[in-house]
C-alpha positions as CSV (number, residue, x, y, z in Angstrom):
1,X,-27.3,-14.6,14.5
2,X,-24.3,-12.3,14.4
3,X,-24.6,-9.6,17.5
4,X,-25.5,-6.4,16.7
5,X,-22.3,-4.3,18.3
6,X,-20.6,-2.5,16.5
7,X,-17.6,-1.9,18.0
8,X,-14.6,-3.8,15.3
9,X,-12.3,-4.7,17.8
10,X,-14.9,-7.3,19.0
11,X,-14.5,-9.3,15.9
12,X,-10.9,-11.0,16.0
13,X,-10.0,-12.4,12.8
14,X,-11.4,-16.1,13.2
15,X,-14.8,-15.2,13.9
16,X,-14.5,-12.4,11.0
17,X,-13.5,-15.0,8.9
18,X,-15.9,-17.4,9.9
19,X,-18.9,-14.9,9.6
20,X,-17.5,-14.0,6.1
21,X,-17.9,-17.6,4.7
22,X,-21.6,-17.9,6.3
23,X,-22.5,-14.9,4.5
24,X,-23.7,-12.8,7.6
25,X,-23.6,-8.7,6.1
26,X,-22.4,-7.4,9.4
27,X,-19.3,-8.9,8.8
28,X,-19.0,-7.8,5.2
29,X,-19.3,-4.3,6.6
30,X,-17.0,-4.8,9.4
31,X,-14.2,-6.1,6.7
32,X,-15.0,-2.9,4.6
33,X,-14.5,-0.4,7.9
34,X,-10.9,-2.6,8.6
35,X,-9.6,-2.1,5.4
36,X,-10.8,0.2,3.1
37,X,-8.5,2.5,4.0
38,X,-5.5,0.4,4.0
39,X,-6.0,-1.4,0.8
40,X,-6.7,2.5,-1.1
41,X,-3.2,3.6,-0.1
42,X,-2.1,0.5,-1.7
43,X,-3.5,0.7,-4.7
44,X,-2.5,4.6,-5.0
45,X,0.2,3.5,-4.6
46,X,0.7,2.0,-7.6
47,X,-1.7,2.9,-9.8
48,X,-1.3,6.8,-8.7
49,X,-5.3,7.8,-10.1
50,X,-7.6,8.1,-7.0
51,X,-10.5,7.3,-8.9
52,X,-9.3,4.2,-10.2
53,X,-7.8,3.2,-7.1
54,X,-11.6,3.8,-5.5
55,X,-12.7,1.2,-7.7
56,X,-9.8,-0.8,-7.4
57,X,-10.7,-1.3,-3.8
58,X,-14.3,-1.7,-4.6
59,X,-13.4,-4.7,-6.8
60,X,-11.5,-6.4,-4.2
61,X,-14.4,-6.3,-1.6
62,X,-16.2,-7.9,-4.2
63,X,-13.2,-10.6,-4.9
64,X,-13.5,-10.8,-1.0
65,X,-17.3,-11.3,-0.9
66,X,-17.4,-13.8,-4.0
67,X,-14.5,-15.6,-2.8
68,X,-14.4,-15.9,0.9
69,X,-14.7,-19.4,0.9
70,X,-11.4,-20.0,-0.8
71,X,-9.2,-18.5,1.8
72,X,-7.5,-21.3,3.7
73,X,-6.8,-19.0,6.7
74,X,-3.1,-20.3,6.1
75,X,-2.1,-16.6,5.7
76,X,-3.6,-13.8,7.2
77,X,-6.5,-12.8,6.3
78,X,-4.6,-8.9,5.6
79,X,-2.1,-10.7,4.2
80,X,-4.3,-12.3,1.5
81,X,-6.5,-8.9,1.2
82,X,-3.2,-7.2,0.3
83,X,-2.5,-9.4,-2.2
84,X,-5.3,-9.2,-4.4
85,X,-5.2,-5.5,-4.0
86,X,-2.0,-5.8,-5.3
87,X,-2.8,-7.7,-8.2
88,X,-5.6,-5.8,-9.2
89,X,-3.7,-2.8,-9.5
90,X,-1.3,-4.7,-11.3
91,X,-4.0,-5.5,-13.4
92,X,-5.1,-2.0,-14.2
93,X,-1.4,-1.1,-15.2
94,X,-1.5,-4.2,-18.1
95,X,-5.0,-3.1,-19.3
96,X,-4.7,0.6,-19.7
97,X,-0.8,1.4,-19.3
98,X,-1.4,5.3,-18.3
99,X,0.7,8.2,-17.3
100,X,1.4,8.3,-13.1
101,X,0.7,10.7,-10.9
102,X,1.6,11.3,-7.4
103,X,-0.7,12.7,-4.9
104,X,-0.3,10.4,-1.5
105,X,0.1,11.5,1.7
106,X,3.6,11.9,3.0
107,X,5.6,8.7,3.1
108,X,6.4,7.0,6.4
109,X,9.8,6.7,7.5
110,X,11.7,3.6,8.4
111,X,11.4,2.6,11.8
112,X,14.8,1.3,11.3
113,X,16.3,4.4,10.1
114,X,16.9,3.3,6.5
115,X,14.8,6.3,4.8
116,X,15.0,9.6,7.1
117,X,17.8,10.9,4.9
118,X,15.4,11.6,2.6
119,X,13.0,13.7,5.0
120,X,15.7,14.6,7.8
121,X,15.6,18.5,6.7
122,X,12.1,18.7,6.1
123,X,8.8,18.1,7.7
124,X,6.2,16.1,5.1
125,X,4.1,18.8,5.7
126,X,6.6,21.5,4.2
127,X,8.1,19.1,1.3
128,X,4.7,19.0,0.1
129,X,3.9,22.5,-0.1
130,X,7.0,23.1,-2.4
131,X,5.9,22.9,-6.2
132,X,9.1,22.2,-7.6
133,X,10.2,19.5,-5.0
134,X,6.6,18.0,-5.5
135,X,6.9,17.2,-9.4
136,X,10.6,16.1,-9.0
137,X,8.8,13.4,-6.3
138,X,6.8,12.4,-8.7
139,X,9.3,12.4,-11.9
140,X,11.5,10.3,-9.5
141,X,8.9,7.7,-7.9
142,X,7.1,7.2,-11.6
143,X,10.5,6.5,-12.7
144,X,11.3,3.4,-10.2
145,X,10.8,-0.1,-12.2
146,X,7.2,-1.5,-11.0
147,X,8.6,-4.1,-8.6
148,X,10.8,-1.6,-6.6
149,X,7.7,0.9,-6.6
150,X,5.4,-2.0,-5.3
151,X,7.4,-2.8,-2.3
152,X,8.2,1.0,-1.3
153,X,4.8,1.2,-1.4
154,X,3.9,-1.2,0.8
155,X,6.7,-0.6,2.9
156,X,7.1,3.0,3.0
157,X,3.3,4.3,2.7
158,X,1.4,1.3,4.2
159,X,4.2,1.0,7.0
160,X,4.3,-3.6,6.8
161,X,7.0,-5.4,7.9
162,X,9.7,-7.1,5.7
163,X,7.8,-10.7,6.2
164,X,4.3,-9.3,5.4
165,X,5.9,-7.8,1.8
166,X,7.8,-10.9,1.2
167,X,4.2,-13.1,1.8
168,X,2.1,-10.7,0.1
169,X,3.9,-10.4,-3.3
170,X,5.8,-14.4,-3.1
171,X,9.4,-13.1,-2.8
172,X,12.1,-13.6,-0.6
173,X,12.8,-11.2,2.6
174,X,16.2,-10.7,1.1
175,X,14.6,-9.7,-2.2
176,X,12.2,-7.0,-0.3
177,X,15.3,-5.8,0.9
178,X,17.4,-4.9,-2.1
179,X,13.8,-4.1,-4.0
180,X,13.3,-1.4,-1.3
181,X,17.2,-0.3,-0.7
182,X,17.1,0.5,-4.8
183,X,14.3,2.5,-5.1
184,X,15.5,4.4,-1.8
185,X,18.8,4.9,-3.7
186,X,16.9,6.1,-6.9
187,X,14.9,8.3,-4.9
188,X,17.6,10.1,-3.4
189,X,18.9,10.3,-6.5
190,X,16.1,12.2,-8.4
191,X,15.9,14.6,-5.1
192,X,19.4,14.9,-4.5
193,X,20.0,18.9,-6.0
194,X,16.6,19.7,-3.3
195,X,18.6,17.8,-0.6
196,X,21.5,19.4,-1.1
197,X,20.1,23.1,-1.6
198,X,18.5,22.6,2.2
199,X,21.8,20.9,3.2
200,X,20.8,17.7,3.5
């Protein structure tokens, strides 16, 4: 029997796992509480509708739940619930190839110091609030090719590391790298006349 606490940081990832592939729902529900959140902001993301990204998520519990017993715990298990997110959304693109739009939260910045250029002048809070800096965001994100988007996504939004991009989409670190240094470039680009009217 699984216990009946509900506290999530009891259940480290082994056990998780294991409960998952014996079926027990208290695991299910544990996975749900993990992630749900997570795996939305990717699939915003890219897909940039909330209500398909709702379902989006909603499919990949179900991928979860249905196949459980194929993951080989060679990855993590995040690491492998990322990439099915990411391929579903990927999958919504291909079957209904819609418009974009951009309502996320703001963006994180890297820890690294690649990205605060962007953001130095501003607070998120008071970027967003501007109409005309808004739709230029979007204009400029909707524009980056789909494989740039998908790591600054993941990178930039969802805050993983260089490794856990490269594992999640199959790519090298190297590739993650110039993905994310490109659309940073083309960002700056699309937001360079805002930048430069704050004095950035």
């Amino acid at each position: 029997m699984v216990s009946k606490e509900t506290d999530d940081d009891l259940w480290d990832e082994k056990r998780l796992v294991a409960f998952l592939k014996e079926g027990h729902e208290d695991a299910f529900r544990v996975i749900v509480r993990q992630y749900q959140e997570r795996l939305f902001g990717i699939a915003y993301g890219i897909t940039l509708d909330r209500e398909e990204s709702l379902d989006i998520v909603q499919e990949v519990f179900l991928k979860v739940y249905q196949k459980i017993d194929s993951f080989g715990e060679k990855s993590k298990l995040s690491t492998w619930l990322y990439r099915i997110t990411v391929n579903q959304s990927l999958n919504w693109q291909r079957r209904w190839k819609r418009r974009f739009r951009w309502h996320h939260q703001p963006l994180e910045t890297d820890e690294s110091g690649g990205y605060p250029e962007l953001w130095s002048k501003h607070t998120p809070g008071s970027l967003y609030q501007e109409k005309e800096f808004k739709k230029a965001f979007e204009e400029g994100l909707n524009g980056l090719g789909r494989d740039a988007r998908i790591v600054f996504v993941l990178r930039e939004v969802e805050g993983l590391s260089y490794d856990e991009i490269s594992r999640i989409l199959g790519i090298k670190r190297g590739t993650v790298s110039s993905r994310l240094c490109y659309a940073r470039e083309d960002l700056r680009e699309s937001l360079k006349k805002y930048l430069e009217k704050d004095g950035g």
